[in-house]
N, C-alpha and C positions, 0 to 999 in steps of 0.2 A: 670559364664562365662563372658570373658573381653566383653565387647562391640565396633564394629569399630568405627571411626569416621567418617566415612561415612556415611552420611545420604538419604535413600531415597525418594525426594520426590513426592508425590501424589496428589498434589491440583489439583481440578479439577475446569473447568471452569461454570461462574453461570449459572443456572439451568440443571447442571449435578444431576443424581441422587444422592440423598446422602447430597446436597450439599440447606444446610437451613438456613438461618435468617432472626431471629427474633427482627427486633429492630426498632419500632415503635414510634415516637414522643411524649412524655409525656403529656398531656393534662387533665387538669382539670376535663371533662366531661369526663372523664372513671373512675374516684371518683362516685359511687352511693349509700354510705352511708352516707353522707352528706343531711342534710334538709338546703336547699338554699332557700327555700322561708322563713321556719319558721326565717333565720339570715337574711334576706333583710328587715323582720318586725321590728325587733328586731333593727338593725343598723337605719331604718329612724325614728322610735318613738324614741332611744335615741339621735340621734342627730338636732330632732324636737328639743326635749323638751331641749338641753342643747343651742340650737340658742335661740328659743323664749322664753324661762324661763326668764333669767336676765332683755330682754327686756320689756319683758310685768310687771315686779318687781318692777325694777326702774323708768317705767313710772310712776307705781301707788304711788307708793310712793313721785315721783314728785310731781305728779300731787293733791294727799292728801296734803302732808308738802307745799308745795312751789307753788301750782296753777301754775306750771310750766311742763306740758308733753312732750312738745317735748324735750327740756331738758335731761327728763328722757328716752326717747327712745334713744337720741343719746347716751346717757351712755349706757342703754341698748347692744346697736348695738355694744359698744367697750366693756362691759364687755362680752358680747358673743362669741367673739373669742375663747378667750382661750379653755373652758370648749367643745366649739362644736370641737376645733381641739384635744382634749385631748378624744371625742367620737367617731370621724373617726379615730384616732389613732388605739385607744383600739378596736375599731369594724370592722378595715379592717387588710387583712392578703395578703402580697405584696408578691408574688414567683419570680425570674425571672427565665428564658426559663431555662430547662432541670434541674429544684430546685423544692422540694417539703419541705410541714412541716408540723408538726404532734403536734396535741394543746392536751390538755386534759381536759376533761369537770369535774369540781368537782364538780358538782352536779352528774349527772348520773353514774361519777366516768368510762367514757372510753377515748378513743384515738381517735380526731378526725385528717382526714385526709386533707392536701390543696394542688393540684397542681398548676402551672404555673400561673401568672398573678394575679388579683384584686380581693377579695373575703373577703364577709360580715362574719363577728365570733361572737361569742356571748362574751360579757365582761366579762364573768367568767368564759372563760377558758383560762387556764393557759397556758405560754408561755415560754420557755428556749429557750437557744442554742443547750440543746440535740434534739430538733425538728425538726433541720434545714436538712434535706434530700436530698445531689449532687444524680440526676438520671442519670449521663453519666453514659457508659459501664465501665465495667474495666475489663481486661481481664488478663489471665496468660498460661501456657501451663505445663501440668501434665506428669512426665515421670511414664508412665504403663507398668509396666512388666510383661507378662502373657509367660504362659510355652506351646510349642506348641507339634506338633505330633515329632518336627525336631529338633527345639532348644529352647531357652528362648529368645523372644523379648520383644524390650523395643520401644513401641508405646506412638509415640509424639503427645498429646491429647490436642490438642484448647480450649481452655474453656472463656466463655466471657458472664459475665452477667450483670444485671443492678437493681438496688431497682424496683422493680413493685410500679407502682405508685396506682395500686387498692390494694395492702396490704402493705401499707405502715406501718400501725401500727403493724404487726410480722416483718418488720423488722427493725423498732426501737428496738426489742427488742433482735436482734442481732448486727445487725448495727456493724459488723467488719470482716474488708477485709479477713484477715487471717483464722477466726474462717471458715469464709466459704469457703475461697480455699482449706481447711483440711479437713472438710468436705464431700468431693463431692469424692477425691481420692480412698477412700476405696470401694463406690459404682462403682464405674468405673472400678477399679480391678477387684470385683466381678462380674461384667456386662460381662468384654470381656473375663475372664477365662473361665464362663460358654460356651460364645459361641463359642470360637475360640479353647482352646483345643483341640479339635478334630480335628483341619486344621493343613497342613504344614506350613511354614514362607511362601515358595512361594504360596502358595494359598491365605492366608493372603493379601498379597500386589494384589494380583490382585483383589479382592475384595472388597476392603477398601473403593469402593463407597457405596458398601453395609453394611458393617461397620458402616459407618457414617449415615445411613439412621435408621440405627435400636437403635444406639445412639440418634436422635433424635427425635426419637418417645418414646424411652425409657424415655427420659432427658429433652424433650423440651413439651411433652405432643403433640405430630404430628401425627396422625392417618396414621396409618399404613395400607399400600397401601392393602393387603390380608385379614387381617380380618377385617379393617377399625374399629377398635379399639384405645382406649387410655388411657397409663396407669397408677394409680394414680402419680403426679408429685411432685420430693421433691421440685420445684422452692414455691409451697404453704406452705411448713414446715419453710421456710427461709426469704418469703415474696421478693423474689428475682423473675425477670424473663432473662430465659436463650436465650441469643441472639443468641449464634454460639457454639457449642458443635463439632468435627469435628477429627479425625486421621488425621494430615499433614504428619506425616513419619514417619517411624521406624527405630530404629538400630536392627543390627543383631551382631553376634560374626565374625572375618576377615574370619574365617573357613567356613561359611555359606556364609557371602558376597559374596568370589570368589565364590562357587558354583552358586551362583545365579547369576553371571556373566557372567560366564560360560554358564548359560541357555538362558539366555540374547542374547550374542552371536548366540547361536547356534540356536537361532528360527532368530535373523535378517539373519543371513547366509543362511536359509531355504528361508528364503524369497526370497534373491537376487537368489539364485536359482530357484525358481518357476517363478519368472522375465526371466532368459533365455529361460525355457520354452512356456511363455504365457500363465502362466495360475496361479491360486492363491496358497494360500497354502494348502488350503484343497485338491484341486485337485492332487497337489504335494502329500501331503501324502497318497493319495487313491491309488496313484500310485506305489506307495512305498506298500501299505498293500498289493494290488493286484500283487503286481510284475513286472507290464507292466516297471517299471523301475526297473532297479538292483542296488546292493549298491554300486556296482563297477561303475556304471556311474553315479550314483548321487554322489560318493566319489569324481570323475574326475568336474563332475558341480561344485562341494563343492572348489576344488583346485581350481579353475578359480573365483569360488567367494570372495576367502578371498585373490589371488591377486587382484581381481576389489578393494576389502574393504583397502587392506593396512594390510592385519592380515594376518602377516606369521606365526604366531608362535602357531595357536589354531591347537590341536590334533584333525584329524578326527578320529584316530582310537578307538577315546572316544566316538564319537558322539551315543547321543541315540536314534538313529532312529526309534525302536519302542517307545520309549515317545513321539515321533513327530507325529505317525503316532496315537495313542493314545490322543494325544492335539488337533488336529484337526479333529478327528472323531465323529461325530453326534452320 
């Protein structure tokens, strides 16, 4: 079934329900497998010993050969550069803001993890350029087509994630954009066919703050408001964490669009009529279910409101009065 091009949209404003991110500062100190003390040891006895070694060498040796020490310390002092800046080299590990990297220890034979800023390493672990880890977002949007009670829509899905900087070493071992935006689609198919199948399109879109709430408790690991549960998350399979997961709009087929236009209409119409009366639209339709009003004068309100609106041309003899009075009934 064609799809219109008409889109519509449903952002909602922050702290609407439904409406979650997750995107937190990357920082060092949310690394806790890391032993920082054992490499703070490690980093000042080797670059003790690579300052004072030459010095204390060539003194002696001055000072044996030549009866000359100081001599030898100042040699000392200048052969010591090099080898002490060649041990703060090797034993510091420099990030900048929103940068991580991932060493590998061949002794222990794992993955060690580094966020942001200045940080002691131990000189035998190994260092590439596959280690270097960009933590900004990167984000895409998923066209999801799920089959409903009415038609087949195609729900425009947010998706925006970031390398979790506490599992950084699962995802070195995917560490690629594409492999994970392919990914996530088949889950999310399967996610909203389960749930929405049994809705119409228009119930769908009224919903869709709900939609995105149960996406991200699904997707984002967000305890869920009822059973205040949470359910295991693939952001841990991928070493990924998910900032914004979210429906911003859907298409529908033109055939559907106008009907839902249509309804559109016909509930603002409603409204501007329960405006002449003074009174909302619940009470408009209770009046309508009870009869205190006829359809003949809500037909005659209905003509008076769509010349207030500008809309000559909507059929009232379509209107679905009891769907109206069914929409607003408790």
């Amino acid at each position: 079934m064609a799809a219109a091009a008409t889109t519509t949209p449903t952002d909602s404003p922050p702290g609407a329900p439904g409406y979650h991110i997750d995107l937190p500062i990357p920082r060092d100190n949310m690394i806790t497998t890391r032993d920082r003390m054992r490499r703070w040891m490690w980093l000042m006895g080797t670059a003790t010993t690579a300052f004072f070694g030459p010095i204390i060498i060539l003194w002696m040796l001055c000072w044996l050969l030549f009866n000359t020490p100081t001599l030898g310390a100042w040699l000392g002092l200048i052969a010591a550069a090099y080898p002490t800046m060649l041990a703060l080299r090797r034993g510091l590990v420099f990030n900048r803001l929103w940068q991580g990297f991932v060493t590998q220890d061949v002794f222990e034979g794992k993955a060690v993890e580094y966020g942001p800023g200045v940080h002691p390493a131990l000189f035998w672990e190994e260092r590439d350029e596959d280690g270097n880890m960009p933590l900004k977002p990167i984000d895409t949007t998923f066209d999801i087509q799920v089959s409903t009670l009415t038609s087949r829509v195609t729900l425009l899905v947010f998706f925006q994630w970031m390398p979790d900087i506490r599992n950084l070493r699962t995802f070195q071992g995917v560490k690629n954009e594409e492999e994970i935006n392919a990914a996530f689609p088949p889950f999310l198919e399967s996610f909203l066919s389960e749930n929405l199948a049994n809705e119409t399109a228009e119930v769908i879109r009224e919903k869709i703050e709900k939609v995105n709430l149960a996406l991200a408790v699904e997707f984002m690991g967000k305890e869920d408001p009822v059973t205040h549960q949470s359910p295991t998350k693939l952001e841990d399979n991928y070493g990924i964490r998910v900032v914004v997961i979210r429906v911003k709009g859907f298409k529908v087929s033109e055939e559907v669009q106008r009907s839902m236009d249509a309804r559109d209409e016909a509930l603002r119409l409603h409204g501007i009529v329960a405006s002449f009366q003074g009174i909302d639209e619940k009470e408009l339709a209770e009046q309508l279910r009870n009869k205190t009003l006829s359809p003949d004068d809500y037909n005659k309100l209905l003509e008076k409101a769509m010349a207030l609106s500008g809309n000559a041309s909507y059929n009232i003899q379509k209107l679905d009065i009891p769907g109206l009075v069914a929409r607003y009934k408790q």
